[in-house]
N, C-alpha and C positions, 0 to 999 in steps of 0.2 A: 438615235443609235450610238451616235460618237459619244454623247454623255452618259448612257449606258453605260458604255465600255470606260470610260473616264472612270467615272464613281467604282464600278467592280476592280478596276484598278490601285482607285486608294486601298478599299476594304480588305486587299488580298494583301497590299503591302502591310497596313495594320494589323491583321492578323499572324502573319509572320514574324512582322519587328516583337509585337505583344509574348509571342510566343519564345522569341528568343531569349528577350528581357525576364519574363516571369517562370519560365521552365528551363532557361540557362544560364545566364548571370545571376540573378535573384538569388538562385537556391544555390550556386555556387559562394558565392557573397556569404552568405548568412554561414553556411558550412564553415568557410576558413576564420570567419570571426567566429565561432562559436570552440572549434577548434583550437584555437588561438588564447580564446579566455576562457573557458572552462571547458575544458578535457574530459574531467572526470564525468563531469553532468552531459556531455555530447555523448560521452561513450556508455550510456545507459546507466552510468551510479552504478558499475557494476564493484563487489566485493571481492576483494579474492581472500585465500586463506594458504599459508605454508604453498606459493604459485596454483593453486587453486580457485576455480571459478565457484564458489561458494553461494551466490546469490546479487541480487540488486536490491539498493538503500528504498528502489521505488516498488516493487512488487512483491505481494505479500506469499509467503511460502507453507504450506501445510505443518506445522509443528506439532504430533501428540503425543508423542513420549511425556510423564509428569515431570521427567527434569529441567523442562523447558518451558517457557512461556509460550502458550497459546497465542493465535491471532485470531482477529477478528474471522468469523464463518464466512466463505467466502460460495457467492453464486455463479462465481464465474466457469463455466465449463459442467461437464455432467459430473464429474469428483471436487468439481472448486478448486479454486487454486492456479485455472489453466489462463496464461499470461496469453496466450495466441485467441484468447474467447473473453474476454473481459465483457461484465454487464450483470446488471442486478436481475430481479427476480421480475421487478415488473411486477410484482403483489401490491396493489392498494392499502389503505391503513383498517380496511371494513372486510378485506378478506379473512375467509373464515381460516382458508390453506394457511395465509400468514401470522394470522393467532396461534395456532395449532402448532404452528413448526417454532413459533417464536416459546410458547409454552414448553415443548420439548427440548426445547436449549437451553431455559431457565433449571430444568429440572436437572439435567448432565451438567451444567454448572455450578450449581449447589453442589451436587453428590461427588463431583471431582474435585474440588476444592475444599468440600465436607464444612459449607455454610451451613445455618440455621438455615430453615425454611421463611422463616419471617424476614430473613436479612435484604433489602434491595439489590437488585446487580441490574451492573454498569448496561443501557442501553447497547453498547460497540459490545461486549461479550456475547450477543444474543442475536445479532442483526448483523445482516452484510451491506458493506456501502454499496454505493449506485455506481462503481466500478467490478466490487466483488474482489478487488486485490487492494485493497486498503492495505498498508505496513503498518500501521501504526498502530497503538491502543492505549485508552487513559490512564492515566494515573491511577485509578482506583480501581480498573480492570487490573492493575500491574501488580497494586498492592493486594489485590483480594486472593491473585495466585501466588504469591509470594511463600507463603507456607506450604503448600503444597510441592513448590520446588526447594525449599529448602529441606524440607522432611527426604525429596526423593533424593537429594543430592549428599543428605547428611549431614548437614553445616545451620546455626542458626540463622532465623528468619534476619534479625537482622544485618547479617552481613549481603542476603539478598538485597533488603530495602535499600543499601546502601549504592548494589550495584543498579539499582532502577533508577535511585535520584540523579546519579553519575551519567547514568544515559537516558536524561531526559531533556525531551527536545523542548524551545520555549516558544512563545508565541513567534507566528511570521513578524516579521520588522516589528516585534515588541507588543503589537495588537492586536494582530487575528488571528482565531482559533483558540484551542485551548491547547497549556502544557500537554506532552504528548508523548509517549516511548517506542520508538520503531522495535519490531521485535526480533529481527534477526540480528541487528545490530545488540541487541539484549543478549539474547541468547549466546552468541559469539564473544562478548563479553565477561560473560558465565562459564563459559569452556576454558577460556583464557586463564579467569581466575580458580579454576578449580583444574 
């Protein structure tokens, strides 16, 4: 019994100390250093505009007006888009649902941008990440919409191209991923210069 009592005595101390250490110092710790060296990235990437909370660098924001750069479709939430409900569709690559929904975005992407029928579009134009708030979108999703915001904006295509290469992002630490253009960061960019 005394060793009983022995042992359930360590176990309650370790449980406690454990509990101090990793649900109170720990996360305190990592808070004032993270704090301390990046602020902005602590504080959600958030955007602001004229003291305006305008958005985050991390989560992707419903954009369809034509003067704007589109984002990637997003399945997050029952309208997409919803930062509190993040997560894909959970559709396999043999489902018929995600042919079907991936085939009616090729078609509204074509006819909003006013491609040929023949022309390939960009995977990320068509498909939502395994988050569903993806910010980002390719280069050649950027440039395919590129006239279509310049027509709606009034201004030639090329001074759009211009603002996409200006806000394009490059590989992580030089090699992972591919060049890449956040699009609210886009779009804000585009307000700015117009």
């Amino acid at each position: 019994m005394k060793n009983m009592l022995s042992e359930l005595r360590v176990a309650v101390v370790a449980v406690f100390s454990l509990a101090v250490v990793l649900c109170g110092a720990y996360p305190l710790v990592v808070w004032v250093i993270s704090q301390g060296l990046f602020p902005h990235e602590a504080g959600g990437s958030l955007i602001q505009r004229g003291g305006t909370l305008v958005g985050s660098e991390l989560i992707a924001q419903n954009f369809s007006r034509p003067k704007y750069f589109h984002p990637r479709p997003s399945a997050a939430g029952e309208a997409g888009y919803d930062g509190a409900n993040s997560g894909g569709t959970n559709l396999g690559p043999l489902s018929k649902k995600l042919a079907e929904s991936v085939k009616k975005r090729v078609e509204a992407y074509r006819f909003e941008n006013g491609l040929p029928p023949d022309l390939p579009v960009p995977a990320d134009a068509v498909t939502a990440s395994g988050s569903g708030l993806d910010p980002h979108i390719s280069l050649k999703n950027a440039f395919l919409q590129a006239p279509r915001v310049a027509q709606a904006r009034g201004i030639g295509t090329e001074v759009i191209e211009r603002i996409i290469r200006a806000n394009t992002e490059g590989r992580d630490f030089g090699v992972f991923g591919e060049p890449r253009v956040n699009v609210l960061k886009l779009n804000l960019a585009l307000d700015r210069k117009m």
